[in-house]
VEXVEXRO-936386 format. One record per residue: residue number from 0; residue in three letters; x, y, z of N, C-alpha, C, O in turn. Coordinates in nm, 2 decimals. Example, Ala and Ser with C-alpha at 12.3 -4.5 7.8 and 13.67 -1.06 7.14 Angstrom:
BEGIN
SITE  zati  zanu  n.east  n.north    n.up  ca.east  ca.north   ca.up  c.east  c.north    c.up  o.east  o.north    o.up
SITE     0   ALA    1.32    -0.57    0.78     1.23     -0.45    0.78    1.32    -0.33    0.78    1.42    -0.33    0.85
SITE     1   SER    1.28    -0.22    0.71     1.37     -0.11    0.71    1.29     0.00    0.79    1.34     0.11    0.80
end
This chain:
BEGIN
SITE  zati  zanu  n.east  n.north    n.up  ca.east  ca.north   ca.up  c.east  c.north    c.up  o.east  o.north    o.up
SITE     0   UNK    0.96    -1.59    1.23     1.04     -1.49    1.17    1.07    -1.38    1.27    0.97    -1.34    1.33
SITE     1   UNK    1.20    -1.31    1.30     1.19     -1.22    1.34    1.18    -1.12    1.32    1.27    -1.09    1.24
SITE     2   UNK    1.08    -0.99    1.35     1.04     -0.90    1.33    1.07    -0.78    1.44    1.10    -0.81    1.55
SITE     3   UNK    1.08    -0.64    1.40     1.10     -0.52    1.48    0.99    -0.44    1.50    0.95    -0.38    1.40
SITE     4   UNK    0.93    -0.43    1.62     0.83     -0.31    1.64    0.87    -0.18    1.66    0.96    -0.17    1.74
SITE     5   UNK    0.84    -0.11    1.62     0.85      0.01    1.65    0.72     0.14    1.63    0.62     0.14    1.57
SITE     6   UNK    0.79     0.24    1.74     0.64      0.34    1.75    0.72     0.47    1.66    0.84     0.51    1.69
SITE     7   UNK    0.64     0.51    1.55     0.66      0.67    1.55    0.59     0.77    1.51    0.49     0.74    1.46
SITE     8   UNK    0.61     0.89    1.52     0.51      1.00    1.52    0.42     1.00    1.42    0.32     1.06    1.43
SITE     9   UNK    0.45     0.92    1.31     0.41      0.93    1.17    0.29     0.86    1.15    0.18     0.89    1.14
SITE    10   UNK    0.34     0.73    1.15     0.29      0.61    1.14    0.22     0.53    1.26    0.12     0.47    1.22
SITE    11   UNK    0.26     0.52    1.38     0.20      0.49    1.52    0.29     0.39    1.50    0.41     0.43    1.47
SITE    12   UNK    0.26     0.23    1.51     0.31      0.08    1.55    0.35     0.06    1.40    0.28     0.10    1.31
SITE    13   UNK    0.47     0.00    1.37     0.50     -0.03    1.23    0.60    -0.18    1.28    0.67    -0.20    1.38
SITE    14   UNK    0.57    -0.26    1.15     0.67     -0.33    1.22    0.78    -0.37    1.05    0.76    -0.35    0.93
SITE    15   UNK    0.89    -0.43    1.12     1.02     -0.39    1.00    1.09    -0.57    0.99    1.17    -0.61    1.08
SITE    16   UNK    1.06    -0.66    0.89     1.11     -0.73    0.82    1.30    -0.73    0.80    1.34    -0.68    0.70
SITE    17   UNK    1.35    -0.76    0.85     1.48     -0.75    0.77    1.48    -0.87    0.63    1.49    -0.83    0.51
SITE    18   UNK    1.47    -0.98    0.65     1.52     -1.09    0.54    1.46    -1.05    0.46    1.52    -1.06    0.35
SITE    19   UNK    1.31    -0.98    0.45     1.20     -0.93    0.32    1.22    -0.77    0.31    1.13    -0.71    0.24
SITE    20   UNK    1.33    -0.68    0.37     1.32     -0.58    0.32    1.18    -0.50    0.36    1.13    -0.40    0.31
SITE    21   UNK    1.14    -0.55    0.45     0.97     -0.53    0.45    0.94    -0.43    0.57    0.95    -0.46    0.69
SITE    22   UNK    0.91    -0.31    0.53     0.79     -0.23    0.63    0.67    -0.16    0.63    0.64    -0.06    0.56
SITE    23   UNK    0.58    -0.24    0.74     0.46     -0.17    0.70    0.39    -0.12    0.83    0.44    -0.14    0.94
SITE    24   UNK    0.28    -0.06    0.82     0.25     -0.03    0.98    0.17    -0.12    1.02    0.13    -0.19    0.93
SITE    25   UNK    0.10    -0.15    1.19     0.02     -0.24    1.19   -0.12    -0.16    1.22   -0.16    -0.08    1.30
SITE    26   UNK   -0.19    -0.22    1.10    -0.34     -0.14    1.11   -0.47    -0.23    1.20   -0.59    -0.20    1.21
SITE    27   UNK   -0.39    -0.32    1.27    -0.51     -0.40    1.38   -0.49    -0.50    1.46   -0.48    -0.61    1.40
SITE    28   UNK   -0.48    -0.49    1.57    -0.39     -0.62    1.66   -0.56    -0.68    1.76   -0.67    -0.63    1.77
SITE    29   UNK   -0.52    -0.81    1.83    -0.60     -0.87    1.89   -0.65    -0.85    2.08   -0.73    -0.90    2.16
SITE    30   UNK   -0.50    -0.71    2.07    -0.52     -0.71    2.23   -0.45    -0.55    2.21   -0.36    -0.51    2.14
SITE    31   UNK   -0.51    -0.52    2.27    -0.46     -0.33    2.32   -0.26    -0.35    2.37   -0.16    -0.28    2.37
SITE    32   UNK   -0.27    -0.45    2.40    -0.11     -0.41    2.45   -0.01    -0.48    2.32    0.12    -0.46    2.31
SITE    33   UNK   -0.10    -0.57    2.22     0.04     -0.61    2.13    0.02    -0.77    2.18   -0.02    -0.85    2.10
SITE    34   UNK    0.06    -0.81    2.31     0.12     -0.89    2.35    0.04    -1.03    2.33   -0.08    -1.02    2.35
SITE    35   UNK    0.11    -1.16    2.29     0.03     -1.26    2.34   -0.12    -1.29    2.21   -0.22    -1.37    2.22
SITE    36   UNK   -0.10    -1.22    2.14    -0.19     -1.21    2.01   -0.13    -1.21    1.86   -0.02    -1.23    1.83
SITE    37   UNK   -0.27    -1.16    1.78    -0.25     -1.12    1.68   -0.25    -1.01    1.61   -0.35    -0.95    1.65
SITE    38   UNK   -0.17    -0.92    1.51    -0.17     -0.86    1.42   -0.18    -0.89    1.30   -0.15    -0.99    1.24
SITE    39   UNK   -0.25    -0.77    1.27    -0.25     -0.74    1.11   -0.23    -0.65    1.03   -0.32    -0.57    1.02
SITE    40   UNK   -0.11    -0.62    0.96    -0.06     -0.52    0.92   -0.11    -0.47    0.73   -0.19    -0.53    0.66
SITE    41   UNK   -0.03    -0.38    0.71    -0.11     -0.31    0.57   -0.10    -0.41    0.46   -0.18    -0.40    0.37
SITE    42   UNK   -0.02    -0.51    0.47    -0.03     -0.59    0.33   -0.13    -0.68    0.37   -0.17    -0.71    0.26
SITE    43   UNK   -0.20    -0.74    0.45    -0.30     -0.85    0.51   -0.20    -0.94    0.58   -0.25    -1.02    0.67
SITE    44   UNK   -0.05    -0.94    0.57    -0.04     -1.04    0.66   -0.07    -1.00    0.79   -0.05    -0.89    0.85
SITE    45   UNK   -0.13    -1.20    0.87    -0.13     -1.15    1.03   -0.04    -1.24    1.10   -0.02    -1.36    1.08
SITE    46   UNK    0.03    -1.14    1.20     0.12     -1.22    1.27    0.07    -1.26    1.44   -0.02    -1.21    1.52
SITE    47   UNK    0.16    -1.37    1.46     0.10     -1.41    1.59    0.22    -1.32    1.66    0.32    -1.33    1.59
SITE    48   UNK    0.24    -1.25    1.77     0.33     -1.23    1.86    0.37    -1.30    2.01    0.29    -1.34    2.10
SITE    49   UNK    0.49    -1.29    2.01     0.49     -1.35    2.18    0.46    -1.31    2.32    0.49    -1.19    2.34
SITE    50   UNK    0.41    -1.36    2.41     0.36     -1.33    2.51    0.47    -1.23    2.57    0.57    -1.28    2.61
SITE    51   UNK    0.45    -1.12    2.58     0.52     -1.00    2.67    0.48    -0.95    2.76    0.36    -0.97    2.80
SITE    52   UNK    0.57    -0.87    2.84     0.50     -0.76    2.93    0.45    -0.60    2.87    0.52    -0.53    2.79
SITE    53   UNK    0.35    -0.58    2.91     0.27     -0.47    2.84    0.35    -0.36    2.85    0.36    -0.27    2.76
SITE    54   UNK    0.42    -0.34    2.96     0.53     -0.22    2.91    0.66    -0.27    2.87    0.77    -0.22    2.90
SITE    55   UNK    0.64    -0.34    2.80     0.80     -0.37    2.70    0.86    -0.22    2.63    0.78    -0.18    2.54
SITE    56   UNK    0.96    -0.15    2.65     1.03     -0.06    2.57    1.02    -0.06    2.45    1.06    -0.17    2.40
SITE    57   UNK    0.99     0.04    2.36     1.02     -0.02    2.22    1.11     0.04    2.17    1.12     0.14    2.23
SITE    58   UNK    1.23     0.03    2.03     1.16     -0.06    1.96    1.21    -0.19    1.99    1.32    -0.17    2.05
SITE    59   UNK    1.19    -0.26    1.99     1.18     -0.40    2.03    1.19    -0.56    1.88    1.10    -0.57    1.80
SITE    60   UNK    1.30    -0.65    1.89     1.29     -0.73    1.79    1.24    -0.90    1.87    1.30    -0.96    1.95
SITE    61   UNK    1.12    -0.93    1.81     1.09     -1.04    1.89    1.04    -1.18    1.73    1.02    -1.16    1.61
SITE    62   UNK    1.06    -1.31    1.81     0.99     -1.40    1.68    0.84    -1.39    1.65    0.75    -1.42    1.73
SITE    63   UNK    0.82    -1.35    1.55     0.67     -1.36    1.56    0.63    -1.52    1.43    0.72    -1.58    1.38
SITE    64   UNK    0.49    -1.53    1.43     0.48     -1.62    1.36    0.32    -1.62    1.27    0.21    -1.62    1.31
SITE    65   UNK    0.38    -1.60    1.10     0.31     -1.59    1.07    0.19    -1.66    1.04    0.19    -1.78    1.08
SITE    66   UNK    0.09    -1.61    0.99    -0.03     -1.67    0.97   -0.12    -1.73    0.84   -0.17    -1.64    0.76
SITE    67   UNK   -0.14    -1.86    0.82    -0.14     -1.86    0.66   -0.27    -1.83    0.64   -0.36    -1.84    0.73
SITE    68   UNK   -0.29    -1.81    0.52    -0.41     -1.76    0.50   -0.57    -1.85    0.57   -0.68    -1.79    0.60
SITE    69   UNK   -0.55    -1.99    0.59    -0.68     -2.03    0.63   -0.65    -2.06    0.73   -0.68    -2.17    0.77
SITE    70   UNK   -0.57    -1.98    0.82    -0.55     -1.95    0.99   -0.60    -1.84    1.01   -0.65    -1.80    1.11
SITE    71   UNK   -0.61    -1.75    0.88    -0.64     -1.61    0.95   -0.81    -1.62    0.98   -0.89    -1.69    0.91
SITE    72   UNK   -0.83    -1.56    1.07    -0.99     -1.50    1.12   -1.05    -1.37    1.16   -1.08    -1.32    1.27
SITE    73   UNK   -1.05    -1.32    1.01    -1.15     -1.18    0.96   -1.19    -1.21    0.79   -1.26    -1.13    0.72
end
């Protein structure tokens, strides 16, 4: 699905759904840079992200891929 990151003063990392109308912030990712891992944002979904460069500009719209529940690991 594709998804938009973005950073702001409020919120920190948030990421923005268009087809679902959907924004929420991300409250815990798998790697300090974002990249090449996982998140998990305020409703429990976790997304996988694609492998980037750690200084990617944001905000930035990339495919991410969600995670169904007996993929997730926490």
């Amino acid at each position: 699905m594709k998804i938009m990151i973005r950073r702001s003063a409020d919120t920190g990392l948030s990421i923005y759904v268009p087809k679902k109308d959907l924004e929420e912030p991300i409250v815990e990712s798998e790697y300090e840079t974002l990249w090449g891992g996982w998140i998990r944002i305020a409703n429990g979904w976790m997304l996988d992200l694609p492998e980037m460069a750690s200084d990617t500009p944001l905000p930035v719209t990339v495919n991410a891929r969600k995670r169904g529940e007996d993929e997730n690991n926490w």
